[in-house]
C-alpha positions in Angstrom: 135.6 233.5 -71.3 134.7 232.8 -67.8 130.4 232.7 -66.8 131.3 234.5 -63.4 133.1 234.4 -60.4 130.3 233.0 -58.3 129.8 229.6 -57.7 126.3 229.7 -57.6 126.1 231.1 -61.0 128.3 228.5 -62.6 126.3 226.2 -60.7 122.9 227.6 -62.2 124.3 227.8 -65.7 125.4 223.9 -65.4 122.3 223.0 -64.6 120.0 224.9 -67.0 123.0 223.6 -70.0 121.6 219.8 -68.4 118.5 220.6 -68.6 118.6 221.8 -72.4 120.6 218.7 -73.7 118.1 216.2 -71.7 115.2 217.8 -73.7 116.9 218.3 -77.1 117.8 214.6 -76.2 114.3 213.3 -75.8 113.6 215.3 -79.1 112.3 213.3 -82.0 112.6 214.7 -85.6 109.5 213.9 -87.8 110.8 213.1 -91.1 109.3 210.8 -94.1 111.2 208.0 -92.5 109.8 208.4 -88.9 105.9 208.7 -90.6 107.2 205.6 -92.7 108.5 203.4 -89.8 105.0 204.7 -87.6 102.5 203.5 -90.4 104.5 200.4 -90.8 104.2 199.7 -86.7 100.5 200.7 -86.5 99.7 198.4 -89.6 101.5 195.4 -87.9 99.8 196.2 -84.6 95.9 196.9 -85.2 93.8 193.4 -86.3 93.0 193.5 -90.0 89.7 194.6 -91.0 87.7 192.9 -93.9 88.6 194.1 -96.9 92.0 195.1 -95.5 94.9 194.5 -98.2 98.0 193.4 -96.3 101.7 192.0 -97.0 102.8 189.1 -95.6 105.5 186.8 -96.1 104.3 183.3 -97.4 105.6 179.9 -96.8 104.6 176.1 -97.7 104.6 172.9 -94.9 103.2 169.7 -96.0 102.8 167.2 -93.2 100.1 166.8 -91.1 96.9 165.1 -91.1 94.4 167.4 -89.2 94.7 171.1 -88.6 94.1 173.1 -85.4 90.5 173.6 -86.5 90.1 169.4 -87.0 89.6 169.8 -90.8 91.9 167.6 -92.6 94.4 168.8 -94.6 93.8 169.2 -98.4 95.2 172.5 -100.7 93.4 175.5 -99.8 94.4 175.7 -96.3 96.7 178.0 -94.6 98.4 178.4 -91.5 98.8 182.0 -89.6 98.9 183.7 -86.2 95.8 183.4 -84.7 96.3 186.7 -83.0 96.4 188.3 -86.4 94.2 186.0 -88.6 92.3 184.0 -86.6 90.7 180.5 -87.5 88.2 180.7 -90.0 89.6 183.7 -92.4 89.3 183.4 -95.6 91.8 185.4 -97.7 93.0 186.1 -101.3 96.5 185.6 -102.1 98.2 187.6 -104.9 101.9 186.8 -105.8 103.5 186.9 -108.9 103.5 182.9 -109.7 99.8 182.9 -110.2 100.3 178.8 -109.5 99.7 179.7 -105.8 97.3 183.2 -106.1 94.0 182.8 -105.3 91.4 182.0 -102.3 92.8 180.0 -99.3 91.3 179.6 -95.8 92.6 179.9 -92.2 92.2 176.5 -91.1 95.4 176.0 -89.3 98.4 177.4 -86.6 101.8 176.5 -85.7 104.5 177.6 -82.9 106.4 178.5 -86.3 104.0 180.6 -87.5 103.6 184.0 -86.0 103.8 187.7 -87.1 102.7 188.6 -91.0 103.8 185.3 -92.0 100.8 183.0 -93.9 101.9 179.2 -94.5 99.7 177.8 -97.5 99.6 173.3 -97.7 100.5 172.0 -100.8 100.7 167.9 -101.2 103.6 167.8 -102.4 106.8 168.3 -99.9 109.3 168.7 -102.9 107.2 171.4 -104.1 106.8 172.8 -100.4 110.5 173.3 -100.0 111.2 174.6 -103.3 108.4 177.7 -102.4 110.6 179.0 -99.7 109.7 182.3 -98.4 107.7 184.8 -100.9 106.5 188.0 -100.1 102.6 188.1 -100.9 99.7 190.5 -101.0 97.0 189.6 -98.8 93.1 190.6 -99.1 91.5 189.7 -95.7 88.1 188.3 -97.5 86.1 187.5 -94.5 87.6 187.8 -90.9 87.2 184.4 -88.6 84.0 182.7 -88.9 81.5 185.9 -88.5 79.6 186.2 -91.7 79.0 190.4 -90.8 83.1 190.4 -91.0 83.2 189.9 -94.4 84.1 192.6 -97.1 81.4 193.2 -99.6 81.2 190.7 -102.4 79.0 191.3 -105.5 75.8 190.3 -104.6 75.8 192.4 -102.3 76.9 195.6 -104.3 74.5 194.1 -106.7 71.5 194.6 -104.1 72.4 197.5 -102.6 72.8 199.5 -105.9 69.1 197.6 -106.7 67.0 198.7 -103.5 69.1 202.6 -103.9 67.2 202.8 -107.6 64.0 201.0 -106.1 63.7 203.8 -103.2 65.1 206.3 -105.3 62.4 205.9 -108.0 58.7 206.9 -107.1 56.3 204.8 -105.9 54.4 202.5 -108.5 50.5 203.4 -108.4 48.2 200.7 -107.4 45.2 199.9 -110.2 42.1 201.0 -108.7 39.5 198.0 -107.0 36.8 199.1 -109.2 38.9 198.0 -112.7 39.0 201.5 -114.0 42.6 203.0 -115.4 44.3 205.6 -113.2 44.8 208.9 -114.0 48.3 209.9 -115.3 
């Protein structure tokens, strides 16, 4: 089957058949993967938010003396990518040993440590390098050192919920100056 005689035409027909495959080329097919990969990007590219529940992968270093804040070292400090966590955080760890689960504080960086990686101190250097690497669930408590980044503890719940019922509930009468009883 020939397109036609002319040159022009053939010439025509070659270039819209280019200009078809360039934009069916450029095309992107939204499947569950694509959405998968995209929330996966935009959760390792916006800053956590207080209150934020994260994974991580979780290490364990034991030397030093003083971290990049000055503090000394002791157990409860950790060690991430100040871009992502900066200095100051305080952050819940949930893993399945529940030996190492629980509160630990942003005190400390490293050239080593960068991305969703979190590297907790522990005293002991045998006990360092038999942690390895462990995937962890991370709840950003309070974000650097600004008290208004931190999620909700609760007191606060506690005293919200408290002045909600106080406003919601009418206003207490005042006993009259002159010492007689007010009128229901």
């Amino acid at each position: 089957m020939q397109i036609a005689q002319s040159i022009v035409l053939r010439t025509l027909a070659t270039l819209v058949i280019a200009l078809v495959y360039v934009f069916l080329y450029e095309t992107t097919i939204r499947d569950s993967r694509y959405a998968a990969r995209q929330a996966t990007i935009a959760e390792a590219t916006t800053l956590p938010q207080a209150g934020a529940q994260l994974t991580f992968t979780a290490t364990a270093y034991c030397k030093g003396e003083t971290t990049a804040s000055g503090v000394i070292v002791r157990t409860g400090i950790a060690a991430a990518d100040p871009a992502l966590l900066p200095v100051g955080t305080v952050v819940r760890v949930d893993m399945p040993n529940q030996r190492y689960s629980g509160i630990w504080t942003i005190m400390d960086t490293g050239p080593a440590v960068q991305g969703r990686l979190i590297d907790l101190y522990l005293w002991s250097c045998h006990e360092a390098l038999a942690f390895g690497r462990r995937p962890v669930r991370l709840t950003v408590l309070r974000l650097g050192w600004n008290p208004q980044m931190s999620a909700p503890g609760l007191v606060d719940r506690v005293f919200r919920q408290r002045e909600a019922e106080k406003a919601a509930s009418p206003a207490s009468s005042v006993p009259p100056a002159d010492g007689s009883t007010p009128k229901p």
